[in-house]
C-alpha positions in Angstrom: 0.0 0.0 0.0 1.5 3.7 -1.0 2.3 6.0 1.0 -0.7 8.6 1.8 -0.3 12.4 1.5 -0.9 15.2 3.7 -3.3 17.8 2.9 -5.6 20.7 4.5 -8.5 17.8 4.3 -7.0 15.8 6.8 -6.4 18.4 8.8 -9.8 18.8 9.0 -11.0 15.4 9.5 -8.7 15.1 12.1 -6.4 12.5 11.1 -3.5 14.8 11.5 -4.1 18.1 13.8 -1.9 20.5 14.3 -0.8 19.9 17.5 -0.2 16.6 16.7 2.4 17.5 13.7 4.0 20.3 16.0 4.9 17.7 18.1 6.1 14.8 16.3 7.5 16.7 12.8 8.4 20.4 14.2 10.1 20.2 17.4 13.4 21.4 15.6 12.2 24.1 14.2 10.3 25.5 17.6 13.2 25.0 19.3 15.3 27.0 17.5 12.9 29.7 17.5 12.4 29.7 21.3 16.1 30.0 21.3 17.2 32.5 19.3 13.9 34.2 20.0 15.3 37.5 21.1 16.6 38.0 17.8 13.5 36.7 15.6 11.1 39.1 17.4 11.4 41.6 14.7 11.5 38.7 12.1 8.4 36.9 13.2 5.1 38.5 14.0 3.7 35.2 15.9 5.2 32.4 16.2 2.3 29.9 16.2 0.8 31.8 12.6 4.2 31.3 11.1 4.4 27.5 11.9 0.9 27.2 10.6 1.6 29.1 7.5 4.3 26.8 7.0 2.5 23.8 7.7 -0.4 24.8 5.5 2.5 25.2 2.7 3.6 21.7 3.0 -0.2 20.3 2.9 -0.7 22.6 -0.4 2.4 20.9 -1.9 1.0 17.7 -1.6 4.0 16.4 -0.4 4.3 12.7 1.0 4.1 12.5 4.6 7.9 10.8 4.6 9.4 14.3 3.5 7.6 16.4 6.6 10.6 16.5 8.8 12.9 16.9 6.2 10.4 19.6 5.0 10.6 21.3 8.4 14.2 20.9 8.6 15.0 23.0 5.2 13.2 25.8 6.3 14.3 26.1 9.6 18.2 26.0 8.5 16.6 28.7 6.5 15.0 30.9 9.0 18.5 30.6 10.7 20.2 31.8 7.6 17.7 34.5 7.1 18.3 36.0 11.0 22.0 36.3 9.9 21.8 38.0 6.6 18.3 39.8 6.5 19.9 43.5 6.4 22.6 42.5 4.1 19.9 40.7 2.0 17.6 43.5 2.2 19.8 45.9 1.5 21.3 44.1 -1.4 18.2 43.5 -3.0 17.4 47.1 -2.9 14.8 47.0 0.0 14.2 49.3 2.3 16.3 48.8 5.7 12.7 48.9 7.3 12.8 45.0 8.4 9.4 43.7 8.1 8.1 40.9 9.9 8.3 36.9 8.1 4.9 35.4 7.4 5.9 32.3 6.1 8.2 30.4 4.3 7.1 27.7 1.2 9.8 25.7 1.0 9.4 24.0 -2.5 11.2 20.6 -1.7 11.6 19.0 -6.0 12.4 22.6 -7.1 14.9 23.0 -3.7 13.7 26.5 -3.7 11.5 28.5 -1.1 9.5 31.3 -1.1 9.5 33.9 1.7 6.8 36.5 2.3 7.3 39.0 4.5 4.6 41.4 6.2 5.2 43.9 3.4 4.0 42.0 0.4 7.4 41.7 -0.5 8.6 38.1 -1.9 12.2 36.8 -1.6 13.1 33.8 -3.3 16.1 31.5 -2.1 17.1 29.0 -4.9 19.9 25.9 -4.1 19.9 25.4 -7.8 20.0 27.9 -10.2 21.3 31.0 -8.8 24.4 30.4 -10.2 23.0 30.5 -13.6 21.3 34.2 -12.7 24.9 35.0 -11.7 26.2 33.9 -15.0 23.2 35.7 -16.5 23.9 38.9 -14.4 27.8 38.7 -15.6 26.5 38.0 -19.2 24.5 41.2 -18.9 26.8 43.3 -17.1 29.2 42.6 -20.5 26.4 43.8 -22.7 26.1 47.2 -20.7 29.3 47.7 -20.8 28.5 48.8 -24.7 24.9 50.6 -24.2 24.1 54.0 -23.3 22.6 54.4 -19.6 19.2 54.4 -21.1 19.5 51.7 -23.2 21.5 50.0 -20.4 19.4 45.9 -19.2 18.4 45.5 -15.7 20.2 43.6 -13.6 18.6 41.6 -11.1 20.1 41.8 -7.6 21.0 38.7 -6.5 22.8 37.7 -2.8 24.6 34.4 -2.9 25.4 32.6 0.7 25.5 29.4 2.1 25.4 27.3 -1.3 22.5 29.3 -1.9 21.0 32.9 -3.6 18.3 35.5 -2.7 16.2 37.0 -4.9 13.5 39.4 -5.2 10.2 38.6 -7.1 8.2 41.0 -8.1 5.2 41.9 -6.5 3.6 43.8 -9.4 0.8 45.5 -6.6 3.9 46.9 -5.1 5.0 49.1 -8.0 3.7 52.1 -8.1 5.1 53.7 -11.3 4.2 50.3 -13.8 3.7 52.9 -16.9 5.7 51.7 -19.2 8.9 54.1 -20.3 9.2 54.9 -24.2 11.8 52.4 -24.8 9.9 49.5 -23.0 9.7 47.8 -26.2 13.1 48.6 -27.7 14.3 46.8 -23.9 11.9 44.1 -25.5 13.7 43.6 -28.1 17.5 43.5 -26.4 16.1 41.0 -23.8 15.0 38.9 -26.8 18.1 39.1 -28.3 19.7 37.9 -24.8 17.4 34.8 -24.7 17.9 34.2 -28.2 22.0 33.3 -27.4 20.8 31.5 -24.5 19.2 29.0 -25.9 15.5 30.0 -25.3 12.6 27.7 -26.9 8.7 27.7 -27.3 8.2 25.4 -24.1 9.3 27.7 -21.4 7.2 29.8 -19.9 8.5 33.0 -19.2 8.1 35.5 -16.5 7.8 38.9 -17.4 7.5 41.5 -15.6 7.8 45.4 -15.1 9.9 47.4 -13.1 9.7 51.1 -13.1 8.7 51.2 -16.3 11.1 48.7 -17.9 10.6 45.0 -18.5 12.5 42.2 -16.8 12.0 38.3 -16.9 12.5 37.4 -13.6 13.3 33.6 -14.4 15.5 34.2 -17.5 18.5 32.0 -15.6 16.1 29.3 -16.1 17.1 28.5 -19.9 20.1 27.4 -18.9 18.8 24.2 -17.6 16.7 23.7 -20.7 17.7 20.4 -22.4 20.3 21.1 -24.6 20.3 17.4 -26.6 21.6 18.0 -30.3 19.4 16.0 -32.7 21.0 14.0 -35.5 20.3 15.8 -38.7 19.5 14.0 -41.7 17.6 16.1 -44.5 17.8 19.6 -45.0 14.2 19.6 -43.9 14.9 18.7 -40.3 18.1 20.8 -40.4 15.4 23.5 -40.9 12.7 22.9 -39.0 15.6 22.9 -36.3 16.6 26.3 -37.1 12.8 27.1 -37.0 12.7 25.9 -33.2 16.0 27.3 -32.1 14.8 31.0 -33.8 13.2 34.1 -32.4 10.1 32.5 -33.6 9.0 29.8 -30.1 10.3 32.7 -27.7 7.1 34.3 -26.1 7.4 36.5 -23.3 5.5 39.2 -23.9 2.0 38.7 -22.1 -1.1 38.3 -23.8 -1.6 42.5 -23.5 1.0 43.2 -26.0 1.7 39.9 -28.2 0.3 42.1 -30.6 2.8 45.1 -32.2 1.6 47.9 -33.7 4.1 49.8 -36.2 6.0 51.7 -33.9 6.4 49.5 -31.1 7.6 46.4 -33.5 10.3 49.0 -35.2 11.3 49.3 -31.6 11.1 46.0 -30.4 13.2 45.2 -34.1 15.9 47.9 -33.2 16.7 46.4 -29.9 16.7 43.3 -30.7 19.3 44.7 -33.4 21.2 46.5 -30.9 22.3 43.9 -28.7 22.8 41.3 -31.7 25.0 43.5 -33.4 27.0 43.9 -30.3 27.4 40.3 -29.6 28.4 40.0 -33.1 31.0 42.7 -32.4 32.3 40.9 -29.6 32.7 37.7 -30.5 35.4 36.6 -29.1 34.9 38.5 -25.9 31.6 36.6 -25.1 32.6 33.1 -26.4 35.6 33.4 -23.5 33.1 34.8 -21.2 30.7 31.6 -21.5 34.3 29.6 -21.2 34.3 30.9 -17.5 31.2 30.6 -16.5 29.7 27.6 -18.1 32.6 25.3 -17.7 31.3 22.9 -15.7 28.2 22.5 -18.2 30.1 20.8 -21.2 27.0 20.1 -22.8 25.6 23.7 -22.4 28.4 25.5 -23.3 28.5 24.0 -26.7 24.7 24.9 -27.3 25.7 28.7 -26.4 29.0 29.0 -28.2 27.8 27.5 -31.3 24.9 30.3 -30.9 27.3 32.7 -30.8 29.6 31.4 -33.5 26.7 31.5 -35.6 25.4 34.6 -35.4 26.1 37.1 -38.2 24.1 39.2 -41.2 22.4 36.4 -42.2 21.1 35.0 -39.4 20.2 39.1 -38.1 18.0 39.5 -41.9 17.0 35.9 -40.8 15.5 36.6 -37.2 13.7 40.1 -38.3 12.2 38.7 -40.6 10.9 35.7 -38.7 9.9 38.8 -36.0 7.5 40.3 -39.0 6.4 37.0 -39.4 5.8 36.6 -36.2 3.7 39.6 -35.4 2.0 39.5 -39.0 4.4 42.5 -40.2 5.2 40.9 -44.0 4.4 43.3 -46.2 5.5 43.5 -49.8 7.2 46.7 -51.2 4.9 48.4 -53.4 5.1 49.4 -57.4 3.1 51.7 -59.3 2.2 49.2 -62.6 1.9 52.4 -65.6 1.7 50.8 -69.1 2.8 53.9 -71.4 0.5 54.9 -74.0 3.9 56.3 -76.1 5.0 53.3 -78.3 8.1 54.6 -78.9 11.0 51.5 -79.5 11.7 50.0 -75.5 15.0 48.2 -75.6 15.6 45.7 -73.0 19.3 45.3 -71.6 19.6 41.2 -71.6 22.9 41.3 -70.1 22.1 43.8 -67.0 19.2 41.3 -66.4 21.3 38.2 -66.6 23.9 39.4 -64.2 21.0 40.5 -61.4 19.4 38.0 -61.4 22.6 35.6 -61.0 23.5 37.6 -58.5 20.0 37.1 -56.3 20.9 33.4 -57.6 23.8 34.0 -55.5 22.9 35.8 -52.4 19.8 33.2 -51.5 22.2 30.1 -51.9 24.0 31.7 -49.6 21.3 32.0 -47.1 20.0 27.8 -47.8 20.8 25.0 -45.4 22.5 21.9 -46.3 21.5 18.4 -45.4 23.0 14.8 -45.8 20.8 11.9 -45.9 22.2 8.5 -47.6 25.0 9.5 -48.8 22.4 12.5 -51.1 22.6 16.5 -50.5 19.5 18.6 -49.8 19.4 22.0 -49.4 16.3 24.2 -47.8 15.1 27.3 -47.2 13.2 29.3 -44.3 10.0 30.7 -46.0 6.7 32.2 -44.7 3.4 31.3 -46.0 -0.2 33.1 -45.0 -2.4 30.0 -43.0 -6.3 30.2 -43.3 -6.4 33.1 -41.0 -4.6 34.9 -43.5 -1.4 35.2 -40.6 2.0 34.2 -41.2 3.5 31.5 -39.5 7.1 30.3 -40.4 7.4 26.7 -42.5 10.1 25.4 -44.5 7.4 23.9 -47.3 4.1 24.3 -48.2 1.0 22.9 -49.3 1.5 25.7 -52.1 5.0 24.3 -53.7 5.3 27.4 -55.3 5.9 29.2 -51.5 8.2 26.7 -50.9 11.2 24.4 -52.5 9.4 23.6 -55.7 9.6 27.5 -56.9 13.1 28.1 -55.5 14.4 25.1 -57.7 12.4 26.1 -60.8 14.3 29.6 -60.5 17.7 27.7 -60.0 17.1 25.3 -62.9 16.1 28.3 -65.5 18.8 30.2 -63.8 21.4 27.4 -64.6 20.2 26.8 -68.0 20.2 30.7 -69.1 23.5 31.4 -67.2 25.4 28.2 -68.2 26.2 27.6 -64.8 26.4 24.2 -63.5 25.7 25.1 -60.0 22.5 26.8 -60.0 21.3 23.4 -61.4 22.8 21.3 -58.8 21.5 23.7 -56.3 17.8 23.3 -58.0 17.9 19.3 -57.4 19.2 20.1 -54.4 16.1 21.7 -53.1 13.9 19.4 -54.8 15.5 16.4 -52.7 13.9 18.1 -49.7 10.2 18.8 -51.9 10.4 14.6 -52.6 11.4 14.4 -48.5 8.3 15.9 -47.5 5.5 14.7 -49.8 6.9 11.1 -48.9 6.1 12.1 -45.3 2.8 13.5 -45.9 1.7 10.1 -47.7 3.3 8.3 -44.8 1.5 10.0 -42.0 -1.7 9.9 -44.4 -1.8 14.1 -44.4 -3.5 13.9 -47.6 -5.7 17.0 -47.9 -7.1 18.9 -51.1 -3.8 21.1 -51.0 -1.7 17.8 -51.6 -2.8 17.8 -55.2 -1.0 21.3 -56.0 2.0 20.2 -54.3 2.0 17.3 -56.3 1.0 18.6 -59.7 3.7 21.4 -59.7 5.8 19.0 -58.5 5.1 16.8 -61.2 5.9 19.8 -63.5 9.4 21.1 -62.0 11.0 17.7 -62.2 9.5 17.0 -65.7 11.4 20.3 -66.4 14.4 19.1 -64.6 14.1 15.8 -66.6 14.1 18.0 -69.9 17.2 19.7 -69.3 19.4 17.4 -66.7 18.0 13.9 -68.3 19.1 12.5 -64.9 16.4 9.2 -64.6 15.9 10.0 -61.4 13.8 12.7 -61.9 11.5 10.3 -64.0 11.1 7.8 -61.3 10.3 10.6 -59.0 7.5 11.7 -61.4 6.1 8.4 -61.4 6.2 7.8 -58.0 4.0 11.0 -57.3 1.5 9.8 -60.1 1.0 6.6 -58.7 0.3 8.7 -55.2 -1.9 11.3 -57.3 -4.0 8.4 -58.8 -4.6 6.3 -55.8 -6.4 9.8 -54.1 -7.9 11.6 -56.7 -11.2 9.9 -56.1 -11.6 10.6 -52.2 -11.0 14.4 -52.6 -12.6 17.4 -54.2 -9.6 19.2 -56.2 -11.6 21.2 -57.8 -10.4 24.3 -56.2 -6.3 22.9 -57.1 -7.7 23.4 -61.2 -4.8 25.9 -62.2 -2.3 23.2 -60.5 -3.5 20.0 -63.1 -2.3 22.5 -65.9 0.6 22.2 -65.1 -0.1 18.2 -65.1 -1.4 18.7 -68.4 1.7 20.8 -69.6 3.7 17.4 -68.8 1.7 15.4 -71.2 2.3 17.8 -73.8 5.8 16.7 -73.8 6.6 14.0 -76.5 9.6 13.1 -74.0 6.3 11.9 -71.7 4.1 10.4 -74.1 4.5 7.3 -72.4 2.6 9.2 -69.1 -0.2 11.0 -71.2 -2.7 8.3 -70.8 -2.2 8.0 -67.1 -2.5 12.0 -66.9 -5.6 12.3 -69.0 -7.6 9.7 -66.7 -6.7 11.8 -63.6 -7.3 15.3 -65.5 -10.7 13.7 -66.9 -11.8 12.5 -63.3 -10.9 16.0 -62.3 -13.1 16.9 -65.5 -16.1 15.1 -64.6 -16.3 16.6 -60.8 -16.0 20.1 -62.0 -18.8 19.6 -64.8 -20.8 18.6 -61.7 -20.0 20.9 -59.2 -20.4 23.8 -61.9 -23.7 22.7 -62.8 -25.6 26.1 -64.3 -28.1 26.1 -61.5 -26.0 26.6 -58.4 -23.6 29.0 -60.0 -23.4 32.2 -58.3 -21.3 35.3 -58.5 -18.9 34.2 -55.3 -17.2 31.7 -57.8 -16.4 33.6 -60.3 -12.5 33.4 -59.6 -13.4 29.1 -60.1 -14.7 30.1 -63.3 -12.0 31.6 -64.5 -9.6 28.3 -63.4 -11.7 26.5 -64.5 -12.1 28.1 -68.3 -8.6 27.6 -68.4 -8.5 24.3 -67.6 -11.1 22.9 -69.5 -9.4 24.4 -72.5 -6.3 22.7 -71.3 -7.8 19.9 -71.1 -10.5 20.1 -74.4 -6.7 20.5 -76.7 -5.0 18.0 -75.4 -7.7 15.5 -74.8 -9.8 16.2 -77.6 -12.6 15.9 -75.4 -15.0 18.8 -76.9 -17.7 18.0 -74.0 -15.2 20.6 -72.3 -16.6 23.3 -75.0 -19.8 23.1 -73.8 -18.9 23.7 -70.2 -16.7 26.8 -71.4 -19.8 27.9 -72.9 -22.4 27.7 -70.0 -19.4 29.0 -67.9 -18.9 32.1 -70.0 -22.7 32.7 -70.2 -22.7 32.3 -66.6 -19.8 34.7 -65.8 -21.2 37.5 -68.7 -24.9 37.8 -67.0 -23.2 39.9 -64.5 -21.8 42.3 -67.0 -18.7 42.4 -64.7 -16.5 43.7 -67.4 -18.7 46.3 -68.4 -18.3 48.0 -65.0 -14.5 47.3 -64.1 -14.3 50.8 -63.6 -16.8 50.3 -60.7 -14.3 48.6 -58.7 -16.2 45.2 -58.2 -13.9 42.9 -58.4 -9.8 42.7 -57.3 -7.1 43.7 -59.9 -6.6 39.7 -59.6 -9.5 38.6 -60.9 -9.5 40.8 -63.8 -6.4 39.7 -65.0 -7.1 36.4 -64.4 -10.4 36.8 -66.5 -7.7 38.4 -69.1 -5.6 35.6 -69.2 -8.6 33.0 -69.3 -9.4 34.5 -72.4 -6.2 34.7 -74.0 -5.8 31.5 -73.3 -8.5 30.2 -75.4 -7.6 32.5 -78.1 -4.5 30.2 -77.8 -6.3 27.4 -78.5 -8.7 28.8 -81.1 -11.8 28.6 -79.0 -14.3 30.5 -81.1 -16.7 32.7 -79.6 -18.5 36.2 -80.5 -17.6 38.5 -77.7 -14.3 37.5 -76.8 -12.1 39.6 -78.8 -14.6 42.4 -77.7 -13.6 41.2 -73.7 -9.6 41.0 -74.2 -9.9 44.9 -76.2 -11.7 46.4 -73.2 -9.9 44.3 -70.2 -6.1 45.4 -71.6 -8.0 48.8 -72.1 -8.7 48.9 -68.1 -5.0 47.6 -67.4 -3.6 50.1 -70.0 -5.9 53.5 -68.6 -5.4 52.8 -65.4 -2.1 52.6 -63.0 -1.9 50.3 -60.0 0.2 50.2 -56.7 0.5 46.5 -56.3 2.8 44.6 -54.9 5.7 42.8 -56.8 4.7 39.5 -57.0 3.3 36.8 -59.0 0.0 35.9 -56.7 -1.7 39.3 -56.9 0.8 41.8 -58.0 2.8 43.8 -60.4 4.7 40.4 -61.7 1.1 39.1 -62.9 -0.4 41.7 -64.7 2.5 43.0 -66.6 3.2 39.1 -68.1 -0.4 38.8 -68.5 -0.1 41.9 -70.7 2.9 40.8 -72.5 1.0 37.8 -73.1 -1.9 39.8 -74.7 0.6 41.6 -76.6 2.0 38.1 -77.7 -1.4 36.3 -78.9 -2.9 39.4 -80.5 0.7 40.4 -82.2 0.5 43.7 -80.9 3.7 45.7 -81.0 3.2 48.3 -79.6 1.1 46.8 -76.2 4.5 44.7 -76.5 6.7 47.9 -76.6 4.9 49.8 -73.5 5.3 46.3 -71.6 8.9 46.6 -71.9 8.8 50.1 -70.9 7.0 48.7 -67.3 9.7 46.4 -67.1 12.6 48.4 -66.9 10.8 50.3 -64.8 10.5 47.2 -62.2 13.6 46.2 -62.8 15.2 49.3 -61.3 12.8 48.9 -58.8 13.5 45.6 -58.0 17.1 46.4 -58.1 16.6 49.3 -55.3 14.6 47.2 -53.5 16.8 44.1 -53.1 20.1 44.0 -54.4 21.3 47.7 -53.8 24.4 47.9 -51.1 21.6 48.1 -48.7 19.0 45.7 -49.7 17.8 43.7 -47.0 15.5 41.1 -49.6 16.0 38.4 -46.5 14.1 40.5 -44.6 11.2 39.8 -47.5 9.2 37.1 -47.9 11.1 34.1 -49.5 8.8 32.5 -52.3 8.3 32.0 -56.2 4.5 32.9 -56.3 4.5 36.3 -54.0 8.2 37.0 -52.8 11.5 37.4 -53.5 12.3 34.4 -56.0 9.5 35.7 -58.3 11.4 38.6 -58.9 14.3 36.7 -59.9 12.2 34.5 -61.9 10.3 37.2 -63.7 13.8 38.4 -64.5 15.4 35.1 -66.4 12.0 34.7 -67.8 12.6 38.4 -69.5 15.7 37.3 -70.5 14.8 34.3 -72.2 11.3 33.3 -72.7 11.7 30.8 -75.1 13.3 28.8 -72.9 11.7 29.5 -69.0 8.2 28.6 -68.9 5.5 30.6 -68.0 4.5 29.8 -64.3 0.7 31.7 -64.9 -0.2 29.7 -67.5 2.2 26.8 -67.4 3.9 26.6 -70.8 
């Protein structure tokens, strides 16, 4: 039978009284008050209420009954310590040299820690463990200062060290009386962040913050330290990355519920702090790593952790973390272009050579900022990118159910980029990152995370490696794109991809290829079961004007699919589609602002598109004259990206310019592009272009920029990515 456990219940019943435990478990402790009791007068206000306060301690602690005397025994070689020290603990901890009276002392026996209240609200905290590691922190601190202004300059929290043991103060919040937080409260945010950061902080520690005078301070920072500090074994570039994901500014959360939401000013200042102090440990280098040396050397296994932190820390990692801080408090925002298409159709002359160099150069600098992995023997190499989750938020991921946000669209820029530039590595480097994109759709199907999203990641999957096969002829690729078609083929049936349509172009594009002939028949039954759903689920009677973005997909598709397919049931769907999207006489009042800048140039582009494939029909070339009419009157401040921006709707127009042979839409195009390509260059590749501290993606970041450039430099050879060529 177990041991039983005290508590206040049987107190109450009896079964152990008061009296009873004085007597047997507490005669130790009363003793030594009665005799020193000359000198505890001013430390305890009644003797009988402090032994009950301590007893009712224990019974809240649950502890079992075997530990009471031992209980009793801690905090009365405590009480003696405290009669010896109190004023020089007081006074160190920045008390008043009022002494108050004791009311009780919680001895917390697992942590080896107690906690003392005294008659003033005040609350000391003795630690056996740990205060060593708030010296180290104080000492760590103490270094920083030593390069900060006074007012910039981290609280450091008073500590008294005696007997194997340290005092403490913890803050009694109802005690301050000036909590207003100063102006820099956030900036001191930010530098305590960076401290944490070094230290090894993660997302399962629960920190205590707290304000004093104004300024913040976690009281248990110290406690880091002790957080398990067991290096996994790295494999894939994927797990390398998801480690750096842990490890990052990302899992720290200390600020409280009241302010885990920035507004402008006070993220720019919780940015700059955090700057502040990285770029002074960066300074200092070798100054800090000694520093850890001396106080950490009898934690081998922790000292590694925090000198490989600070070994690693330079510009990269500094663009790395502010970013992930934007990400973090939903602070990605995309630099914005004015889109003007010129109305003068004077000769625009493109420099090919300017564009091949800066985009090699991007090339360059985000190969620089990838992570390597090993796994059998094979290289993969990963990236830290951001995607928007249904709450339209960012949260940090190394891939996506979007390839194109992930490693599929970083290796599709590499491979072009090798091909135009003639350099090998780009090309390795593409492969590269699609090892980790094969990594992670294997674990998906493992760990059955088959959702409607899988079906884009596979598809443009399917389509970068079939471009990969096409220029590196390495059979790998191949047996990778069968190996996803068998996957797409055993779960097209149980899902509705309906919404994924743009995604099985892309498919399509691959059966195009004679080099994949052998793969068009398995292709066309997935695209036709992906057929037969959408002419159900776009049945004329529950149409409405919310899916008139699916329309457009889907007019695409189904010409896709009508031309390679020869399936001319498709026709009469893009007919009853059409009808249905025309009965709104949407384009009629694009002025009217009803619909996004998106889903007029993705209406554009579903037209051109069948113009493409000679799809006859009497208003069309009456719809393409007035939608380039509303892109060409009108300028836009969009962002520079591929999804919904800049990037779209001036290939879209070059497009136009392409189908209808019109020279001079196509000279005005290349008018806008110069003008983005200075404004690209200013934006990310200038001296001072901080493009890290931008989102990293194909479809809305900084890749598509690089993409959009090779593509301008070359489109003959790089593919389309709007319309999948």
């Amino acid at each position: 039978m177990g041991e039983s456990t005290l508590n206040k219940d049987a107190l109450e019943e009896n079964i152990l009284d008061f009296n009873f435990i004085k007597k047997k478990y507490m005669n130790s402790l009363i003793e030594n008050i009665d005799k020193i009791q000359y000198k505890l007068k001013k430390l305890l206000i009644n003797k009988d209420l402090f032994l009950s306060n301590c007893l009712n301690s224990f019974c809240e602690e649950k502890f079992n009954k075997k530990y009471i005397k031992k209980y009793f025994c801690k905090v009365d070689k405590l009480l003696k310590l405290m009669e010896k020290n109190i004023v020089y603990i007081r006074g160190t901890l920045g008390h008043n040299l009022d002494i108050p009276m004791i009311d009780n002392i919680e001895y917390l026996y697992d942590r080896k820690e107690a906690i003392i209240t005294l008659s003033s609200d005040e609350i000391i905290l003795f630690r056996e463990n740990g205060f060593r590691e708030q010296l180290a922190v104080n000492k760590i601190i103490e270094r920083i200062n030593i390069s900060l202004p006074e007012e910039e300059k981290l609280y450091i929290q008073p500590i008294v060290s005696l007997d194997n043991g340290g005092f403490m103060n913890i803050i009694n919040q109802r005690l301050q009386t000036n909590n207003k937080l100063k102006p820099n409260y956030y900036f001191k945010c930010g530098e305590i962040l960076a401290v944490v950061y070094i230290l090894g902080g993660q997302n399962n520690f629960e920190y205590d913050l707290t304000c004093i005078n104004g300024e913040p301070v976690i009281q248990n920072i110290a406690d880091v330290i002790e957080i398990d500090t067991n290096m996994p074994s790295f494999q894939s570039a994927e797990s390398v990355v998801r480690f750096v994901i842990e490890c990052s500014v990302y899992n720290i959360n200390f600020l409280d519920s009241t302010r885990e939401y920035l507004d402008k000013q006070q993220l720019l200042e919780y940015r700059s702090g955090f700057k502040r102090i990285y770029n002074i440990l960066v300074e200092n280098k070798t100054i800090f790593i000694k520093l850890m040396g001396e106080l950490f050397k009898d934690k081998n296994s922790y000292l590694a952790k925090v000198v490989t932190n600070i070994n690693h820390l330079n510009k990269k990692d500094l663009a790395r973390q502010l970013n992930i801080i934007d990400a973090k408090f939903n602070n990605i925002k995309s630099n914005i272009f004015k889109l003007t298409i010129s109305k003068e159709y004077e000769k625009n002359r493109i420099d090919f050579d300017h564009i091949l160099k800066t985009a090699s150069k991007l090339g360059e600098d985000i190969i620089q900022d990838s992570i390597i992995g090993y796994n059998n023997s094979i290289t993969s190499r990963s990236w830290i990118t951001l995607k928007k989750d249904c709450n339209e938020s960012f949260t940090v991921c190394p891939s996506n159910d979007n390839p194109y946000e992930g490693n599929s669209g970083i290796a599709l820029f590499f491979l072009y980029l090798g091909v135009v530039s003639k350099n090998e590595y780009f090309i390795a480097t593409s492969i590269e990152a699609m090892e980790s994109f094969v990594d992670d759709l294997r674990a998906r199907i493992k760990e059955n995370k088959i959702s409607k999203e899988f079906f884009m990641l596979a598809n443009i999957g399917i389509y970068t490696f079939a471009k990969m096969y096409l220029i590196t002829g390495k059979e790998i690729v191949k047996e990778y794109i069968e190996e996803i078609i068998v996957c797409i083929r055993k779960f097209i049936y149980s899902y509705d991809e309906t919404n994924q349509l743009k995604s099985f172009c892309a498919l399509l594009a691959v059966a195009e290829r004679e080099e994949f002939l052998y793969l068009k028949e398995k292709i066309l039954d997935i695209c036709n079961i992906v057929y037969e759903k959408l002419e159900k689920k776009f049945n004329i009677d529950i149409l409405n004007s919310d899916q008139l973005l699916d329309i457009n997909e889907a007019i695409i598709f189904c010409a896709r699919f009508a031309n390679i397919s020869k399936n001319h049931k498709a026709d009469n769907v893009i007919d009853k589609l059409l009808n249905n999207q025309r009965k709104d006489n949407i384009i009629l009042n694009m002025n009217k602002a009803l619909k996004s800048t998106k889903f007029y140039s993705e209406m554009l582009l579903s037209r051109l598109v069948l113009k493409k494939y000679c799809y006859v029909d009497d208003l069309m070339d009456v719809e393409v004259e007035l939608l380039i009419k509303h892109f060409t009157n009108n300028s836009f401040e969009e962002a520079i990206d591929y999804y919904d921006g800049a990037i779209r709707n001036l290939e879209i127009l070059e497009f136009a310019a392409e189908i209808l042979d019109d020279k001079n839409l196509n000279n005005s195009c290349k008018n806008a592009f110069n003008k983005l390509l200075a404004y690209i260059e200013h934006f990310y590749l200038a001296e001072n272009g901080s493009y890290l501290e931008k989102k990293l993606s194909l479809i809305s970041g900084v890749v598509g920029c690089g993409y959009t450039l090779i593509r301008h430099y070359n489109k003959n050879i790089v593919p389309s990515i709007l319309w999948f060529d």
